[in-house]
C-alpha positions in Angstrom: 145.3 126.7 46.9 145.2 127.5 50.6 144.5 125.5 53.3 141.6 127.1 56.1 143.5 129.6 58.1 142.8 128.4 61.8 140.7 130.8 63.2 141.0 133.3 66.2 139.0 131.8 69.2 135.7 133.3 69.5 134.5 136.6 71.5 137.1 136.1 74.4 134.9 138.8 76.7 131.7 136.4 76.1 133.8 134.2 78.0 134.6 135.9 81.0 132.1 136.4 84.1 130.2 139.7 84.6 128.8 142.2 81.9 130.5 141.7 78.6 131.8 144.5 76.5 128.8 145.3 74.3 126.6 145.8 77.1 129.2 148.0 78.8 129.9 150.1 75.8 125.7 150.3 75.7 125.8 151.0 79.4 128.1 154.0 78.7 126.4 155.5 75.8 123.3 155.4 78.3 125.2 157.4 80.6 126.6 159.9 78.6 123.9 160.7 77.7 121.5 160.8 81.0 124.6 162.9 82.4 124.4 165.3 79.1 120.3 165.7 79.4 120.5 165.9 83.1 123.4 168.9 83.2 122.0 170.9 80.6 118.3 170.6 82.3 119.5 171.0 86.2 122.9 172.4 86.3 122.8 175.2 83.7 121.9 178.5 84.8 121.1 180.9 87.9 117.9 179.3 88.0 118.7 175.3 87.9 118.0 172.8 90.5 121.8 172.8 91.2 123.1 175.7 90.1 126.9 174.4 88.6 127.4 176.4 85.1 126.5 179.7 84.8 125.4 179.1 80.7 125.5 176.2 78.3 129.3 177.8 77.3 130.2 177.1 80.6 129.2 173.7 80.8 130.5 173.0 77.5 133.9 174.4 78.3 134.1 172.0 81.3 133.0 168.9 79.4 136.0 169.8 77.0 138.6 170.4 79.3 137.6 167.4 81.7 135.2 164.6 79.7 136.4 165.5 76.6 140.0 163.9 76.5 138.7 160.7 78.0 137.0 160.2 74.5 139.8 161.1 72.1 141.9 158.8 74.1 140.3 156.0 72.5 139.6 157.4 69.5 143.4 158.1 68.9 144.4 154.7 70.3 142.3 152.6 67.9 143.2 155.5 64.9 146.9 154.4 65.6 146.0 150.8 64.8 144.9 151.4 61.3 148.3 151.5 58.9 149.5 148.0 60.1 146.1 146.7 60.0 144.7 147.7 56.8 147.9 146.8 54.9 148.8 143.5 56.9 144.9 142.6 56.6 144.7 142.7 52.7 147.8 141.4 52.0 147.2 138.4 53.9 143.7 137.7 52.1 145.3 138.5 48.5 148.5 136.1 49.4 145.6 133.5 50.7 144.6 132.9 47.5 147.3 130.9 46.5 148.7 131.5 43.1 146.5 133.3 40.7 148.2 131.3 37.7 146.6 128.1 39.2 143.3 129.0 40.6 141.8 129.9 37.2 138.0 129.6 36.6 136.9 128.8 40.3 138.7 131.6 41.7 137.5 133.6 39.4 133.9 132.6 40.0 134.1 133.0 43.7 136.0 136.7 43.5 132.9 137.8 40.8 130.1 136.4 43.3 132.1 137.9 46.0 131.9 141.6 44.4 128.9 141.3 42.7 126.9 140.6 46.1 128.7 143.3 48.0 128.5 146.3 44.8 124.8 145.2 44.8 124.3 145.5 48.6 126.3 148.7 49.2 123.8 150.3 46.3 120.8 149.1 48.0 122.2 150.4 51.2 122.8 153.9 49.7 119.0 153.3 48.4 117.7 152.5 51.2 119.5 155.2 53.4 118.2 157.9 50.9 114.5 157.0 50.9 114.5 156.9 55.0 117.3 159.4 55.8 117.4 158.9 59.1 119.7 161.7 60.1 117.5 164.2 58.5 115.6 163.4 62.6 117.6 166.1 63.6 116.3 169.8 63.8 117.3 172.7 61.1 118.3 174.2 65.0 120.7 171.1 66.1 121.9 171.1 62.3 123.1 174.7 62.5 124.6 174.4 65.8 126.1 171.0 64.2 127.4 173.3 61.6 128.6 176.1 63.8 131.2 174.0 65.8 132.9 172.9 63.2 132.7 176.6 61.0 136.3 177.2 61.9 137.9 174.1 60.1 135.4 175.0 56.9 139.5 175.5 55.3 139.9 171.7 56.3 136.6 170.7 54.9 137.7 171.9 51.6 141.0 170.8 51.7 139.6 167.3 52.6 136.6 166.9 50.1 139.6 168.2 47.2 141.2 165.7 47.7 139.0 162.9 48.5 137.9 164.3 44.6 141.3 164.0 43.1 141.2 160.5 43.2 138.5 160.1 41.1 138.7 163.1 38.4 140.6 163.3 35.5 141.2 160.5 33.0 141.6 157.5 33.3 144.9 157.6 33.5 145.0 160.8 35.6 143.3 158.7 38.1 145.9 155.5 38.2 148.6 158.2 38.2 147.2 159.6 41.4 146.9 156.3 42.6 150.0 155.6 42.8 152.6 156.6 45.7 155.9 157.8 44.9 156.9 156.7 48.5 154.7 154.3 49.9 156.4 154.9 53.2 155.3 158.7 53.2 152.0 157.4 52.0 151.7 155.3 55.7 152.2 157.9 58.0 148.7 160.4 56.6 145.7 158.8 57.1 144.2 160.9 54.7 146.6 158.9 52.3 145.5 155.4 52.7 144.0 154.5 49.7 147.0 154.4 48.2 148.0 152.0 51.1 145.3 149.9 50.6 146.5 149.7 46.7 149.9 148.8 47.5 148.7 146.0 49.9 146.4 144.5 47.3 149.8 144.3 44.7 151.9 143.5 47.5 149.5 140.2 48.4 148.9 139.2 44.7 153.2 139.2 44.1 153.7 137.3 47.5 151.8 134.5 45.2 153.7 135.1 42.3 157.0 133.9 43.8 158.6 130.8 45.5 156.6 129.2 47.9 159.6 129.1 50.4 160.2 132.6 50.2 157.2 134.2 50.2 156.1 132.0 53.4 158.0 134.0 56.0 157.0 137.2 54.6 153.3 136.3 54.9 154.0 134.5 58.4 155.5 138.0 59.6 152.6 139.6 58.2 149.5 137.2 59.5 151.8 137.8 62.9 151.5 141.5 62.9 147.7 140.9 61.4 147.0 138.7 65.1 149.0 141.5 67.3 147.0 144.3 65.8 143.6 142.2 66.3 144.7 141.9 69.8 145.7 145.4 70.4 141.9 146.4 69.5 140.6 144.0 71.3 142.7 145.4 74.7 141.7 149.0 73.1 138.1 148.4 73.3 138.3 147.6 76.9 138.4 151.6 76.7 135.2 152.2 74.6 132.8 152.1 77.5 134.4 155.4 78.8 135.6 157.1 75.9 131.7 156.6 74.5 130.3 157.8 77.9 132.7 161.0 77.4 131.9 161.7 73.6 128.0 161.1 73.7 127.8 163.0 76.8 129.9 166.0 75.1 127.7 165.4 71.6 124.3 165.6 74.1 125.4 168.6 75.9 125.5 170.0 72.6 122.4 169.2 70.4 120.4 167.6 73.2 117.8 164.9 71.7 117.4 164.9 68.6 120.8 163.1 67.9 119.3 160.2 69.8 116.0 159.4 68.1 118.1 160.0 64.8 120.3 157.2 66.3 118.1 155.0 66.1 115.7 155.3 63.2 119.7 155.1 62.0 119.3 151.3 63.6 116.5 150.7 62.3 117.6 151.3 58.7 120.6 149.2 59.1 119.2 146.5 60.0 116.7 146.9 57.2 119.3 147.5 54.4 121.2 143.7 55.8 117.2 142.1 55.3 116.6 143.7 52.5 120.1 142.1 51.2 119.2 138.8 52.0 115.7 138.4 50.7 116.5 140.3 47.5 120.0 139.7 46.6 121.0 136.3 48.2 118.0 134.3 48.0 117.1 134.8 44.8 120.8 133.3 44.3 120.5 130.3 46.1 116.8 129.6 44.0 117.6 130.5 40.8 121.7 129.8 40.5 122.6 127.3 42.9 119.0 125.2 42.5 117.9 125.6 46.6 115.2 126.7 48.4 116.2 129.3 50.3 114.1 128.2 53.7 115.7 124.8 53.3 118.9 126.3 52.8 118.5 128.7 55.8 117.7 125.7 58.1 120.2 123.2 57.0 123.3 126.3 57.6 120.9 127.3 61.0 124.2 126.2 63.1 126.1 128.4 61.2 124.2 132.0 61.1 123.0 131.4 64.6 126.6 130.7 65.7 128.0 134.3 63.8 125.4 136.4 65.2 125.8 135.2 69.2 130.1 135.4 68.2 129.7 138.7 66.1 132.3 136.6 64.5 132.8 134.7 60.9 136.3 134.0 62.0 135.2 132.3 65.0 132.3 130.4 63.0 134.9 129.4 60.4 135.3 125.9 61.1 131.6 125.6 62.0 131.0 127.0 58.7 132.7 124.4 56.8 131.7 121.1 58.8 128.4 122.4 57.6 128.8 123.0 54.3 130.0 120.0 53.7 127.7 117.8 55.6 124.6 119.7 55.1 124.9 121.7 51.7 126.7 119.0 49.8 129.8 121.2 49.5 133.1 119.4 48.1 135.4 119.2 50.7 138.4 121.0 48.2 135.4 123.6 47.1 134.5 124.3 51.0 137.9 124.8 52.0 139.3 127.3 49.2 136.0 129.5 49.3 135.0 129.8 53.3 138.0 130.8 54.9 138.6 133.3 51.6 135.1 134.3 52.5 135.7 134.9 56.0 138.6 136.8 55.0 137.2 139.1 51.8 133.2 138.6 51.5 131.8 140.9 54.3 128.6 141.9 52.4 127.1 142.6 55.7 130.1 144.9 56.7 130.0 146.6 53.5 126.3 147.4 54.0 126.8 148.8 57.3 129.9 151.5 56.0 128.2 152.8 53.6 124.3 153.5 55.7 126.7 154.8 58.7 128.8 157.1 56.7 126.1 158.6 54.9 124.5 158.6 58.7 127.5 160.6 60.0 127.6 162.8 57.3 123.6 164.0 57.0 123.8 164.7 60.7 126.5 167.1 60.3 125.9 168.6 57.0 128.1 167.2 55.0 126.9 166.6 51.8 127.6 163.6 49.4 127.4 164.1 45.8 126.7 161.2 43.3 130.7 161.0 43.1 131.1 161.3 46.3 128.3 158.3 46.9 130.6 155.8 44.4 133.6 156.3 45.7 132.0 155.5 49.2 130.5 152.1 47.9 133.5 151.4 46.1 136.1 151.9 49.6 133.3 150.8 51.7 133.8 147.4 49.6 137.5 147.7 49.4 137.6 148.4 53.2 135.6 145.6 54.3 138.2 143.1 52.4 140.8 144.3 55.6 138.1 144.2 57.5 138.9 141.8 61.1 136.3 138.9 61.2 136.1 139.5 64.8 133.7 141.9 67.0 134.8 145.3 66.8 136.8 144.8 64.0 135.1 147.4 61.1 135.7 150.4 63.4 139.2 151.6 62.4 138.1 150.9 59.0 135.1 153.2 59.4 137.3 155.9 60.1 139.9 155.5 57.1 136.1 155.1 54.8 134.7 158.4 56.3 138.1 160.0 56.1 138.3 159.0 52.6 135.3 160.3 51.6 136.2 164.0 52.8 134.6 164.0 56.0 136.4 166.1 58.4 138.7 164.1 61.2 136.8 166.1 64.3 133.5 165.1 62.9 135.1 161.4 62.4 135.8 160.8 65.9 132.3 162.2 67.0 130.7 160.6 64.6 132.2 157.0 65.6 131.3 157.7 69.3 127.7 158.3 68.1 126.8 155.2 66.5 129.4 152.5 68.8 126.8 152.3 71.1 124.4 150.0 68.8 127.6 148.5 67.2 127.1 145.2 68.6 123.5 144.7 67.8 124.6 145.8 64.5 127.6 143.4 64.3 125.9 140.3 65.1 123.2 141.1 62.5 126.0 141.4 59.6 128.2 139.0 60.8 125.3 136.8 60.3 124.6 137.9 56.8 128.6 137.9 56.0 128.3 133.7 56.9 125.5 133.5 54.7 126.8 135.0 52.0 130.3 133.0 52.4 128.0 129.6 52.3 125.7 131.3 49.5 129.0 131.5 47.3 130.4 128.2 48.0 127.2 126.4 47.4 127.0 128.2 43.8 130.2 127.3 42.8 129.7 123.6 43.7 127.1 124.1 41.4 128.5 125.9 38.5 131.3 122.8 38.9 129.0 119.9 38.6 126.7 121.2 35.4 130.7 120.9 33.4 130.3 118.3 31.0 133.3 116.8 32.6 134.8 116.4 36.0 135.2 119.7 37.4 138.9 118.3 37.8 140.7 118.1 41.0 138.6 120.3 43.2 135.7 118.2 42.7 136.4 114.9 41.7 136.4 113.9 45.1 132.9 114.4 45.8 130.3 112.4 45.2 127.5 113.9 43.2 124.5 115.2 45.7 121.4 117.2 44.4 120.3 120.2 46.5 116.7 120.6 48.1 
């Protein structure tokens, strides 16, 4: 059973003087897009205040051969994080649960409450984004348009969506056939081929459990090393989103003017609905009629913890908050509190879960790129996948985002565009789930600890410890 992975130290740019990064990258979006509305209203045409472009083609030419670039600079440099971090992220959280032979029924309980909460949440995320459809804001006009820039790669459209299908057609077999890599190494250097990554990291983690404990340390102490070096590599990338946001909103502005903006944030809006909607209706009724607590009094009594994820946009950082609490305040054993936190913090991001699915369905409305009922399982079920590599750290879903959209078959251009759109209300976004994700982590602990004292006998080792307590 693992010991609480000592976690990374909290938001390092809410540290330093000066605007921090979230308000930068907000600052930018601003300004791409004031700069896009203000060159295609006074700089376009013979008869514009300042007369710079003779048509919109002109001004959209020089935004691709001079703003442009800034933008796919850091959407290429945090693309070229994704191999080493999807695979070193979920093989660390699968070898982090210690070996499956001896975790038995409470790591089975905690894994089912784990998936259960985030299947549940992504489907009433996908509900939720369907009755509002936030994209549908933008005009049949800026749709077309939308459509028109990206009619020459309709070939890699198809391509793309075929293939996203052929994982998921066929039999049974058929599928686990297709699953599998016949060079995993191949496999790692196509983006468009990372689920099979992502299935070769889950076995790779579970075996690291399955042999000696002296052997299969280095291997996962080389891995949680790469895991920290890629963390920090996106952190030092997103000292670039500010600019490469500014360049891609401005280009996506100049474009379809705005209608992409109050689409934005109905977008927002739903978001944060779909993370409410998830506690009131899926958690709460949890905590009341599983774990025997009243959700308000639960809610205060964790209030350090939640309030301490959403300033951090961090459950890594709130880790050892998380479990000083839970065992002081929700009358969590201490063996209970520290095998299912930090696992939490490492594979129960219900939030994060929630917020793929409502933004990849966001991405793909406002370009026309429809999502069939297939299609819309297969997101849920990578979007939950996803979120298990997922960095509990700000910032840390984005290169995920893109392997999830990818997956799905939406096309790489309208990835990268996509991204740029909707990193501007990231971090309003991120403190909100990273909030729910600690709730959710606590939610799950507290229910076990339940499940474990109703046994007719001592729950064994993991809770004999503890001295019996009775929830509010």
């Amino acid at each position: 059973m693992s010991e609480p992975n000592p976690s990374p130290p909290a938001d390092a740019d809410a540290q330093q003087p000066g605007w921090q990064l979230h308000t930068k990258i907000l600052i930018g979006m601003v300004i791409g897009s004031l700069a896009a509305l203000v060159a295609k209203q006074w700089m376009v045409g013979p008869d514009a205040v300042i007369s710079l472009f003779v048509d919109q083609a002109a001004l959209l030419e020089f935004g691709a051969r001079w703003i442009e670039p800034v933008g796919q600079l850091f959407i290429r440099a945090i693309i070229l994080t994704v191999v080493p971090l999807v695979f070193t992220s979920i093989a660390t959280g699968m070898h982090s649960l210690g070996n499956p032979r001896d975790l038995g029924r409470l790591g089975g309980r905690t894994i089912a409450i784990f998936m259960g909460t985030a299947f549940v949440g992504a489907c009433l995320a996908t509900g939720l984004y369907y009755l509002f459809e936030p994209g549908a804001a933008i005009s049949p006009e800026t749709r077309d348009l939308l459509a028109a820039q990206f009619s020459d790669e309709a070939a890699s459209k198809v391509a793309s969506a075929d293939e996203a299908r052929a994982y998921f057609s066929g039999s049974a077999l058929q599928i686990m056939v297709g699953l599998v890599p016949e060079n995993i190494v191949l496999s790692m250097t196509s983006n468009r081929d990372l689920l099979k990554v992502i299935l070769f990291a889950l076995a790779f983690g579970v075996s690291l459990t399955l042999i000696p404990q002296d052997r299969s340390a280095p291997v996962a102490a080389v891995l949680e090393g790469v895991n920290e070096a890629m963390i920090k590599l996106i952190g030092v990338l997103m000292k670039l989103a500010p600019a490469g946001v500014a360049a891609l909103v401005f280009m996506v502005v100049a474009k379809f003017g705005v209608d992409v903006l109050v689409a934005l944030a109905l977008y927002t809006g739903v978001v944060l609905l779909a993370l409410l909607a998830h506690l009131l209706l899926v958690l709460w009724p949890l905590l009341r009629f599983v774990a025997d607590w009243k959700p308000i009094a639960f809610m205060k009594a964790m209030r350090e913890v939640w309030v301490t994820a959403f300033s951090t946009s961090s459950s890594a950082a709130t880790l050892p908050t998380t479990i000083r609490v839970a065992e002081e305040e929700l009358n969590v054993p201490r063996p209970i509190a520290g095998f299912v936190l930090p696992l939490g913090a490492t594979i129960n991001m219900d939030g994060t879960t929630i917020y793929q699915v409502i933004a990849v369905h966001f991405v793909a409305q406002v370009w026309g790129i429809p999502l069939d009922a297939s299609a819309c399982l297969t997101l849920i079920l990578i979007a939950m996948l996803m979120a298990i590599g997922a960095a509990g750290v700000p910032g840390g879903v984005i290169p995920l985002l893109y392997v999830v959209m990818v997956t799905v078959g939406i096309p790489e251009a309208v990835v990268a565009a996509g991204i740029a759109l909707i990193l501007g209300m990231d971090r309003i976004l991120d403190m909100c789930r990273s909030a729910i994700n600690v709730v959710g982590d606590s939610t799950t602990a507290v229910i076990v600890a339940h499940l474990e004292r109703k046994r007719p006998v001592a729950a064994g080792a993991a809770t004999s410890a503890a001295p019996e307590s009775r929830s509010p």
